[in-house]
N, C-alpha and C positions, 0 to 999 in steps of 0.2 A: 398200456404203453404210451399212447396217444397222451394221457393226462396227464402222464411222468416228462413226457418230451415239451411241452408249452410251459413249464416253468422256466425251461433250462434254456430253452430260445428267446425268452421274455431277460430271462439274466443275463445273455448275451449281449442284444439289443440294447442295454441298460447300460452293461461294460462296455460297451464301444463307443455307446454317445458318453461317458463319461472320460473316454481315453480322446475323443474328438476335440472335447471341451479344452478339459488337459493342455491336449497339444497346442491349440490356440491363444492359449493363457499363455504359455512358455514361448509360444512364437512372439508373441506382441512382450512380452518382458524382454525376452533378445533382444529384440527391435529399439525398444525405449533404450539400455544400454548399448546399443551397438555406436562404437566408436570411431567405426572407416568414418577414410575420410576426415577426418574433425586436427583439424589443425593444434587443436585445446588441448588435446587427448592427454596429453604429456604431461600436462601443467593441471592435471584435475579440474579442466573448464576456466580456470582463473586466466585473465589476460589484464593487459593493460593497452589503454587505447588511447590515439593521441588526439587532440580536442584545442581546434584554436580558435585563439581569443582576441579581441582587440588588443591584450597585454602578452601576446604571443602565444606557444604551445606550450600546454601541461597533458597532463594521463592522468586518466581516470581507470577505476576498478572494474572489472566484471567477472562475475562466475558464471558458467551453463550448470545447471543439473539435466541430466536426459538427452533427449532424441522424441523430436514430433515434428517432421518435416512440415506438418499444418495447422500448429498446434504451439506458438512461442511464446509467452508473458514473461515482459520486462518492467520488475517488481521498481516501482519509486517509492523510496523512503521518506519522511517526513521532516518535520525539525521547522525550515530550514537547519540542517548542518547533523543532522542524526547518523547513522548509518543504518545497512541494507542488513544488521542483524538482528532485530527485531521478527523484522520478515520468517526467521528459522522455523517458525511453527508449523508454515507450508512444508516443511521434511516429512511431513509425519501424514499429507494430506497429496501432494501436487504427484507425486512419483507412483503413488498406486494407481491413479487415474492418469496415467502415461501423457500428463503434461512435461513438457521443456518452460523451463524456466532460468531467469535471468538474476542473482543479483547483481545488485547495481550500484556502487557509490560515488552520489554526484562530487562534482570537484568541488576540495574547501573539507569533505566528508571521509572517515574514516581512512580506506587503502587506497584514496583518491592524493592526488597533489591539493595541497591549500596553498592558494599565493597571497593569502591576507593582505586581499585589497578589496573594499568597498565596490569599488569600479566595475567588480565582476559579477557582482549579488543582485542583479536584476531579474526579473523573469523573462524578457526577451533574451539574453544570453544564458539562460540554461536551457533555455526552447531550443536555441542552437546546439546545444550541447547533446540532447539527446536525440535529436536528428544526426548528429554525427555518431553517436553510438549505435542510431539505429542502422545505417550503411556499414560500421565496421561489422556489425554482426551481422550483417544480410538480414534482416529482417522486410517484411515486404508484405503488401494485404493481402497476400495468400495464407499468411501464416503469424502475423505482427499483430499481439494485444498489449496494449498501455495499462498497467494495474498500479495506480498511485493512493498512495493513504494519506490525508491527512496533506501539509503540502506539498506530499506529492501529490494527493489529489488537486491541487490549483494548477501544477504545473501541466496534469495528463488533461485538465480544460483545454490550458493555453494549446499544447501542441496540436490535440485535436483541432484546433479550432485555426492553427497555419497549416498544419501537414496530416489532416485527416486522409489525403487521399492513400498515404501510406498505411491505415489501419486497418486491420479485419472487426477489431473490439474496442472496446473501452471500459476498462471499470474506475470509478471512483468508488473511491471507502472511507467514511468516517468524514466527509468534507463537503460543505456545503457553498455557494455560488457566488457568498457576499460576504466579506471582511466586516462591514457595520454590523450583520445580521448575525454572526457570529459574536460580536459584542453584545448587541442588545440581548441577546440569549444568555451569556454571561450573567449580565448586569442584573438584565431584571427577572429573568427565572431563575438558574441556579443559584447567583449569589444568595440571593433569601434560602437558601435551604440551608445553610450553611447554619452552626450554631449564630445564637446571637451576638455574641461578644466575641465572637472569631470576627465576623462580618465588620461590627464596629471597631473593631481594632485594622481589620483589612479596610476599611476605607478611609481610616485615619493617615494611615501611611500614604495610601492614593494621593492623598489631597495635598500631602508635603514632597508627593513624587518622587518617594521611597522607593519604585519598584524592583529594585535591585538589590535594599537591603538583606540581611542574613533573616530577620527577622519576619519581612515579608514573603520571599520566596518560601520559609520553613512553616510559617501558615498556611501558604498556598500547600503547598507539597503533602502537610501532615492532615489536612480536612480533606482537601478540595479532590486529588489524583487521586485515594482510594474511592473515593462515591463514583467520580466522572471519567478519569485517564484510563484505569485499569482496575475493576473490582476485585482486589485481593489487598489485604493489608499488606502493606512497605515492604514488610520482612517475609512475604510467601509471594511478591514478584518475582517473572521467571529470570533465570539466569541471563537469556540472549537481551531482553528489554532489558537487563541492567548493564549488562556490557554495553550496550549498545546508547543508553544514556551517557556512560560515563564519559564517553569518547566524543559527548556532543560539543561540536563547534559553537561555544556560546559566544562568540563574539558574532558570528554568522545569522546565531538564531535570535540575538536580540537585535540586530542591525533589521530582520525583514518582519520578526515575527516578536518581537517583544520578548520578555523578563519571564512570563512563565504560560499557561495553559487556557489560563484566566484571561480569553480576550486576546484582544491585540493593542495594545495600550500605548503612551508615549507618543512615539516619531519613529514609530516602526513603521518600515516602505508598505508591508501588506495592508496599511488598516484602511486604506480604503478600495480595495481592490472588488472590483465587483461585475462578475458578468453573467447576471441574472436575465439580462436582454438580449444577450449572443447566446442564450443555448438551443434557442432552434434552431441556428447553424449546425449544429453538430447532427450530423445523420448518420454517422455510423452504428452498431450496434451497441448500446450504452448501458453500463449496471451500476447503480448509486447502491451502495449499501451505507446503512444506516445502525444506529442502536439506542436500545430505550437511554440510556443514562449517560450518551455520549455529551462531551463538551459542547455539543453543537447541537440544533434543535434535529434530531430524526422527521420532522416533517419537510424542513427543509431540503433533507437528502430525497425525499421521495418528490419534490418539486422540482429535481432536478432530473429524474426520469421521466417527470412531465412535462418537462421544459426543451426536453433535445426530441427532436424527427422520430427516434425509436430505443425506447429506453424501457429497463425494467426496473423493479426496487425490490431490494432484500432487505430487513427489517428482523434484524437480533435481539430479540426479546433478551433481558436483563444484563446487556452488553454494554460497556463504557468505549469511549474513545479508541482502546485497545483491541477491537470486538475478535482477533483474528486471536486472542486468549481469552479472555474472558466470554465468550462465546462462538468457539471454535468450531462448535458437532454445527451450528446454523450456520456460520461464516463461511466455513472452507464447501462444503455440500453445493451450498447456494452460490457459489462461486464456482464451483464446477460445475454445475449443471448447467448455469449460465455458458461457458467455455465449452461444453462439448455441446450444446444448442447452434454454436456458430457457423 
Protein backbone atom coordinates (compact mmCIF):
# COMPACT_ATOMS: atom_id res chain seq x y z
CA UNK A 1 0.00 0.00 0.00
CA UNK A 2 2.87 2.11 1.14
CA UNK A 3 4.40 1.78 -2.49
CA UNK A 4 0.96 2.41 -4.33
CA UNK A 5 0.59 5.64 -1.98
CA UNK A 6 4.35 7.61 -2.93
CA UNK A 7 3.52 7.68 -6.41
CA UNK A 8 0.38 9.39 -5.95
CA UNK A 9 1.76 12.05 -3.36
CA UNK A 10 4.86 12.46 -5.83
CA UNK A 11 1.91 13.34 -8.67
CA UNK A 12 0.35 15.67 -6.37
CA UNK A 13 3.40 17.45 -5.35
CA UNK A 14 4.11 17.73 -9.19
CA UNK A 15 0.42 19.09 -9.97
CA UNK A 16 0.50 21.62 -7.65
CA UNK A 17 3.89 23.13 -8.40
CA UNK A 18 2.70 23.05 -11.79
CA UNK A 19 -0.82 24.82 -11.01
CA UNK A 20 1.60 27.35 -8.83
CA UNK A 21 3.69 28.06 -11.87
CA UNK A 22 0.51 28.46 -13.86
CA UNK A 23 -1.08 30.78 -11.74
CA UNK A 24 2.11 33.11 -11.81
CA UNK A 25 2.34 33.12 -15.39
CA UNK A 26 -1.47 34.34 -15.66
CA UNK A 27 -0.81 36.77 -12.84
CA UNK A 28 2.00 38.62 -14.38
CA UNK A 29 0.13 38.39 -18.00
CA UNK A 30 -2.83 40.13 -16.20
CA UNK A 31 -0.49 42.48 -14.83
CA UNK A 32 1.43 43.26 -18.21
CA UNK A 33 -2.38 43.95 -19.85
CA UNK A 34 -3.86 45.54 -16.98
CA UNK A 35 -5.23 48.92 -18.16
CA UNK A 36 -6.47 50.88 -14.69
CA UNK A 37 -5.61 53.63 -14.55
CA UNK A 38 -4.03 54.34 -18.21
CA UNK A 39 -5.42 57.50 -19.47
CA UNK A 40 -4.33 55.68 -23.22
CA UNK A 41 -6.72 52.81 -22.60
CA UNK A 42 -9.18 54.07 -25.01
CA UNK A 43 -7.24 55.14 -27.78
CA UNK A 44 -5.07 51.56 -27.84
CA UNK A 45 -1.95 53.35 -26.16
CA UNK A 46 -1.75 55.96 -29.24
CA UNK A 47 -1.74 59.60 -28.09
CA UNK A 48 -0.44 62.73 -29.40
CA UNK A 49 1.77 65.00 -27.51
CA UNK A 50 2.42 68.63 -27.71
CA UNK A 51 6.30 69.46 -28.34
CA UNK A 52 7.45 73.17 -28.60
CA UNK A 53 9.53 74.66 -30.64
CA UNK A 54 11.38 77.78 -31.41
CA UNK A 55 8.74 77.78 -34.55
CA UNK A 56 5.94 77.26 -32.00
CA UNK A 57 3.97 73.96 -31.04
CA UNK A 58 3.40 70.82 -33.03
CA UNK A 59 2.37 66.81 -31.89
CA UNK A 60 4.03 64.20 -32.21
CA UNK A 61 2.98 60.36 -32.26
CA UNK A 62 3.07 57.82 -29.41
CA UNK A 63 1.92 54.29 -28.79
CA UNK A 64 2.29 52.24 -25.40
CA UNK A 65 2.22 48.47 -25.76
CA UNK A 66 1.86 46.91 -22.14
CA UNK A 67 2.34 47.58 -18.45
CA UNK A 68 5.97 47.44 -16.45
CA UNK A 69 5.70 49.99 -13.79
CA UNK A 70 9.79 49.44 -13.94
CA UNK A 71 10.32 48.44 -16.94
CA UNK A 72 9.50 51.34 -20.12
CA UNK A 73 11.60 51.56 -23.63
CA UNK A 74 11.08 54.34 -25.74
CA UNK A 75 11.89 52.95 -29.18
CA UNK A 76 13.95 55.98 -31.53
CA UNK A 77 13.64 55.28 -35.03
CA UNK A 78 16.25 56.17 -37.64
CA UNK A 79 16.35 57.93 -40.95
CA UNK A 80 16.56 60.99 -39.82
CA UNK A 81 12.77 61.11 -40.99
CA UNK A 82 11.84 57.23 -41.09
CA UNK A 83 9.15 56.10 -38.87
CA UNK A 84 8.57 53.93 -35.56
CA UNK A 85 7.31 50.97 -38.04
CA UNK A 86 10.28 49.36 -38.59
CA UNK A 87 10.58 48.84 -34.95
CA UNK A 88 7.29 46.09 -35.38
CA UNK A 89 9.36 43.15 -34.97
CA UNK A 90 9.64 43.84 -31.21
CA UNK A 91 5.68 42.39 -31.34
CA UNK A 92 6.75 39.21 -31.62
CA UNK A 93 9.58 39.58 -28.77
CA UNK A 94 9.02 42.71 -26.13
CA UNK A 95 5.39 41.51 -24.91
CA UNK A 96 6.28 37.92 -23.76
CA UNK A 97 9.00 39.17 -21.66
CA UNK A 98 6.42 41.72 -20.04
CA UNK A 99 8.26 44.76 -21.26
CA UNK A 100 6.25 48.23 -21.80
CA UNK A 101 7.26 49.80 -24.72
CA UNK A 102 7.06 53.04 -26.52
CA UNK A 103 6.46 53.73 -30.30
CA UNK A 104 7.55 56.81 -31.11
CA UNK A 105 7.59 59.25 -34.16
CA UNK A 106 9.81 62.08 -34.06
CA UNK A 107 8.31 65.42 -35.51
CA UNK A 108 8.85 65.85 -39.51
CA UNK A 109 8.18 61.55 -39.12
CA UNK A 110 5.34 59.57 -39.99
CA UNK A 111 1.78 60.26 -37.37
CA UNK A 112 4.01 63.01 -36.24
CA UNK A 113 3.29 66.85 -37.53
CA UNK A 114 6.08 67.90 -40.27
CA UNK A 115 6.51 71.63 -40.40
CA UNK A 116 9.01 71.52 -43.29
CA UNK A 117 11.47 73.78 -42.01
CA UNK A 118 15.19 73.19 -41.94
CA UNK A 119 15.12 75.41 -38.68
CA UNK A 120 13.99 72.46 -36.84
CA UNK A 121 16.33 69.57 -38.07
CA UNK A 122 19.09 70.01 -35.59
CA UNK A 123 20.03 67.57 -32.79
CA UNK A 124 19.86 70.02 -30.02
CA UNK A 125 16.10 70.40 -30.82
CA UNK A 126 14.93 66.86 -31.08
CA UNK A 127 16.98 66.44 -27.63
CA UNK A 128 14.39 68.79 -26.66
CA UNK A 129 11.86 66.99 -27.96
CA UNK A 130 12.29 63.84 -26.44
CA UNK A 131 12.72 65.09 -23.08
CA UNK A 132 9.29 66.59 -23.58
CA UNK A 133 7.97 63.29 -24.61
CA UNK A 134 9.67 61.86 -21.88
CA UNK A 135 7.60 64.03 -19.08
CA UNK A 136 4.39 63.57 -21.16
CA UNK A 137 4.66 59.96 -20.64
CA UNK A 138 5.99 59.97 -16.99
CA UNK A 139 8.96 58.31 -17.62
CA UNK A 140 11.53 58.51 -14.93
CA UNK A 141 14.93 56.37 -13.91
CA UNK A 142 13.10 54.23 -12.08
CA UNK A 143 11.69 52.86 -15.02
CA UNK A 144 13.05 55.14 -18.31
CA UNK A 145 15.28 53.12 -21.09
CA UNK A 146 16.32 55.14 -24.34
CA UNK A 147 16.51 52.25 -27.35
CA UNK A 148 17.65 54.24 -30.43
CA UNK A 149 18.85 52.51 -33.93
CA UNK A 150 20.62 53.91 -36.12
CA UNK A 151 20.01 57.79 -35.83
CA UNK A 152 18.28 57.21 -33.31
CA UNK A 153 21.08 55.94 -31.97
CA UNK A 154 23.06 59.60 -32.26
CA UNK A 155 20.17 61.01 -30.84
CA UNK A 156 19.82 58.43 -27.56
CA UNK A 157 23.98 59.73 -27.31
CA UNK A 158 22.96 63.14 -27.40
CA UNK A 159 20.14 62.90 -24.70
CA UNK A 160 22.10 60.61 -22.56
CA UNK A 161 24.68 62.82 -22.53
CA UNK A 162 22.08 66.36 -21.24
CA UNK A 163 19.57 64.28 -19.48
CA UNK A 164 21.08 61.15 -18.38
CA UNK A 165 20.08 61.69 -14.91
CA UNK A 166 16.47 60.78 -16.19
CA UNK A 167 17.69 57.06 -17.42
CA UNK A 168 17.62 53.64 -15.89
CA UNK A 169 19.31 52.25 -19.60
CA UNK A 170 20.65 52.96 -22.64
CA UNK A 171 20.76 51.03 -25.73
CA UNK A 172 22.23 51.91 -28.89
CA UNK A 173 21.94 49.72 -32.01
CA UNK A 174 23.39 49.59 -35.20
CA UNK A 175 25.21 53.22 -34.62
CA UNK A 176 28.53 54.02 -34.03
CA UNK A 177 30.07 57.52 -32.19
CA UNK A 178 31.59 59.27 -35.31
CA UNK A 179 30.06 60.53 -38.67
CA UNK A 180 33.82 60.37 -40.48
CA UNK A 181 34.25 56.95 -38.99
CA UNK A 182 31.17 55.97 -40.46
CA UNK A 183 32.46 57.16 -43.92
CA UNK A 184 35.64 55.96 -43.90
CA UNK A 185 34.03 52.45 -43.25
CA UNK A 186 31.94 53.06 -46.25
CA UNK A 187 34.56 54.20 -48.38
CA UNK A 188 37.30 52.19 -47.76
CA UNK A 189 35.87 48.79 -46.50
CA UNK A 190 32.56 48.23 -47.88
CA UNK A 191 32.71 50.00 -50.95
CA UNK A 192 35.42 47.53 -52.33
CA UNK A 193 33.23 44.81 -51.86
CA UNK A 194 31.01 45.83 -53.97
CA UNK A 195 31.19 44.35 -57.75
CA UNK A 196 33.80 46.17 -59.67
CA UNK A 197 31.94 48.24 -62.16
CA UNK A 198 29.10 48.86 -59.76
CA UNK A 199 31.95 50.73 -57.62
CA UNK A 200 33.30 52.49 -60.69
CA UNK A 201 30.25 53.58 -61.96
CA UNK A 202 29.31 54.58 -58.06
CA UNK A 203 32.20 56.67 -57.93
CA UNK A 204 31.85 58.29 -61.25
CA UNK A 205 28.70 59.80 -60.19
CA UNK A 206 30.29 60.85 -56.70
CA UNK A 207 32.72 62.83 -58.43
CA UNK A 208 29.94 64.83 -60.69
CA UNK A 209 27.91 64.99 -57.30
CA UNK A 210 25.22 62.96 -58.68
CA UNK A 211 24.06 61.66 -55.40
CA UNK A 212 20.62 62.04 -55.76
CA UNK A 213 20.33 60.92 -59.27
CA UNK A 214 17.84 57.90 -60.14
CA UNK A 215 20.63 56.17 -61.27
CA UNK A 216 22.70 56.42 -58.19
CA UNK A 217 20.53 55.77 -55.51
CA UNK A 218 19.23 52.48 -57.63
CA UNK A 219 22.86 51.28 -57.52
CA UNK A 220 23.06 52.03 -54.04
CA UNK A 221 19.78 50.31 -53.22
CA UNK A 222 20.18 47.16 -55.77
CA UNK A 223 24.01 46.11 -54.54
CA UNK A 224 24.77 47.82 -51.43
CA UNK A 225 21.02 47.44 -48.94
CA UNK A 226 20.79 43.78 -49.53
CA UNK A 227 24.63 42.78 -48.44
CA UNK A 228 24.68 45.78 -45.54
CA UNK A 229 20.91 47.44 -44.61
CA UNK A 230 19.02 44.29 -44.40
CA UNK A 231 20.12 40.78 -45.60
CA UNK A 232 17.21 39.47 -47.65
CA UNK A 233 16.84 40.34 -51.38
CA UNK A 234 14.46 43.65 -52.14
CA UNK A 235 11.59 41.54 -52.84
CA UNK A 236 11.55 39.24 -49.46
CA UNK A 237 11.94 42.61 -47.22
CA UNK A 238 9.62 42.66 -44.48
CA UNK A 239 6.28 44.40 -44.97
CA UNK A 240 6.72 47.11 -41.75
CA UNK A 241 10.51 48.15 -43.14
CA UNK A 242 8.82 48.71 -46.36
CA UNK A 243 6.05 50.69 -45.12
CA UNK A 244 7.90 52.30 -43.08
CA UNK A 245 10.59 53.36 -45.95
CA UNK A 246 8.11 54.51 -47.97
CA UNK A 247 6.69 57.15 -45.81
CA UNK A 248 10.47 58.44 -45.32
CA UNK A 249 10.79 62.02 -45.03
CA UNK A 250 13.47 62.54 -47.64
CA UNK A 251 13.71 65.87 -47.66
CA UNK A 252 14.57 65.55 -43.76
CA UNK A 253 16.90 62.53 -44.42
CA UNK A 254 18.93 64.19 -47.00
CA UNK A 255 19.18 67.73 -45.13
CA UNK A 256 20.88 65.62 -41.91
CA UNK A 257 21.83 62.37 -43.20
CA UNK A 258 22.52 62.52 -46.98
CA UNK A 259 21.13 60.66 -50.38
CA UNK A 260 21.41 57.19 -49.14
CA UNK A 261 23.07 54.37 -46.70
CA UNK A 262 26.30 54.83 -48.19
CA UNK A 263 28.05 57.17 -45.84
CA UNK A 264 27.01 60.58 -45.16
CA UNK A 265 28.10 62.43 -48.02
CA UNK A 266 27.48 66.22 -49.61
CA UNK A 267 26.56 68.98 -46.90
CA UNK A 268 24.67 66.71 -44.92
CA UNK A 269 24.51 68.59 -41.07
CA UNK A 270 25.60 64.89 -39.51
CA UNK A 271 28.92 64.24 -41.45
CA UNK A 272 30.83 65.46 -39.06
CA UNK A 273 29.19 64.84 -35.88
CA UNK A 274 31.46 63.08 -33.50
CA UNK A 275 31.45 62.16 -29.96
CA UNK A 276 33.92 59.73 -29.49
CA UNK A 277 35.46 61.80 -26.56
CA UNK A 278 32.21 62.50 -24.56
CA UNK A 279 31.31 58.80 -23.96
CA UNK A 280 32.77 58.44 -20.77
CA UNK A 281 30.44 60.89 -19.69
CA UNK A 282 27.81 58.52 -19.99
CA UNK A 283 27.39 56.34 -16.83
CA UNK A 284 24.32 54.98 -16.96
CA UNK A 285 23.80 51.48 -17.85
CA UNK A 286 24.84 51.23 -21.74
CA UNK A 287 24.09 48.40 -24.58
CA UNK A 288 25.84 48.95 -28.06
CA UNK A 289 24.67 46.36 -30.37
CA UNK A 290 26.32 45.70 -33.30
CA UNK A 291 26.32 43.38 -36.48
CA UNK A 292 28.80 41.48 -38.72
CA UNK A 293 27.62 43.20 -42.09
CA UNK A 294 26.27 46.37 -40.66
CA UNK A 295 26.88 49.77 -42.68
CA UNK A 296 29.00 50.68 -39.92
CA UNK A 297 32.21 49.01 -38.58
CA UNK A 298 30.74 46.46 -35.56
CA UNK A 299 34.02 47.12 -33.77
CA UNK A 300 33.18 50.48 -33.57
CA UNK A 301 29.79 49.66 -31.76
CA UNK A 302 31.77 47.60 -29.29
CA UNK A 303 34.08 50.90 -28.79
CA UNK A 304 31.38 52.26 -27.71
CA UNK A 305 30.58 49.92 -24.75
CA UNK A 306 34.03 50.64 -24.06
CA UNK A 307 33.96 54.08 -24.23
CA UNK A 308 30.93 54.82 -21.69
CA UNK A 309 31.46 54.41 -17.46
CA UNK A 310 29.49 50.89 -17.91
CA UNK A 311 28.46 49.41 -20.95
CA UNK A 312 28.08 46.08 -22.56
CA UNK A 313 28.09 44.93 -26.46
CA UNK A 314 25.86 42.63 -28.30
CA UNK A 315 27.27 41.40 -31.39
CA UNK A 316 24.74 39.67 -34.26
CA UNK A 317 26.60 37.40 -36.09
CA UNK A 318 25.40 37.62 -39.93
CA UNK A 319 23.20 40.78 -39.24
CA UNK A 320 23.21 43.94 -41.51
CA UNK A 321 22.26 47.42 -40.47
CA UNK A 322 18.56 46.04 -39.89
CA UNK A 323 19.82 43.33 -37.26
CA UNK A 324 16.36 43.59 -35.31
CA UNK A 325 15.36 41.30 -38.80
CA UNK A 326 17.77 39.97 -40.16
CA UNK A 327 19.03 38.66 -36.87
CA UNK A 328 16.29 38.64 -34.66
CA UNK A 329 16.64 35.17 -32.46
CA UNK A 330 20.37 37.27 -31.25
CA UNK A 331 19.00 40.92 -31.36
CA UNK A 332 15.78 40.81 -29.45
CA UNK A 333 17.26 37.76 -26.57
CA UNK A 334 20.25 40.02 -26.10
CA UNK A 335 18.33 42.90 -25.65
CA UNK A 336 16.27 41.55 -23.14
CA UNK A 337 18.52 40.14 -21.14
CA UNK A 338 20.14 43.29 -21.08
CA UNK A 339 16.70 45.06 -19.83
CA UNK A 340 15.77 42.58 -17.37
CA UNK A 341 19.71 42.80 -15.90
CA UNK A 342 18.53 46.45 -14.95
Amino acid sequence: MRNLLLPLIAAGLFSACNMSTSTSENTEVATYFDQTGRDDAWTGGARRIPVETPLGTFHVWTKRVGNNPTLKVLLLHGGPGATHEYFESADSYFPGAGIEYYYYDQLGSGNSDNPEDTALWNIERFVSEVEQVRIALGLDASNFVLMGHSWGGILAMEYALAHQEHLKGLIISNMVASAPEYNRYAQEVLGPQLPPDVLVEIKALEAQGAYTSERYLGLITENYYPEHVLRRPLDAWPEPVNRSFAKLNYPLYLYMQGPSEFGIVGQATLRNWDRTADLPRITVPTLAVGAEFDTMDPEGMRAIAEGVQNGRFLFCPGGGHMAMYDAADTYYPGIISFLKGL
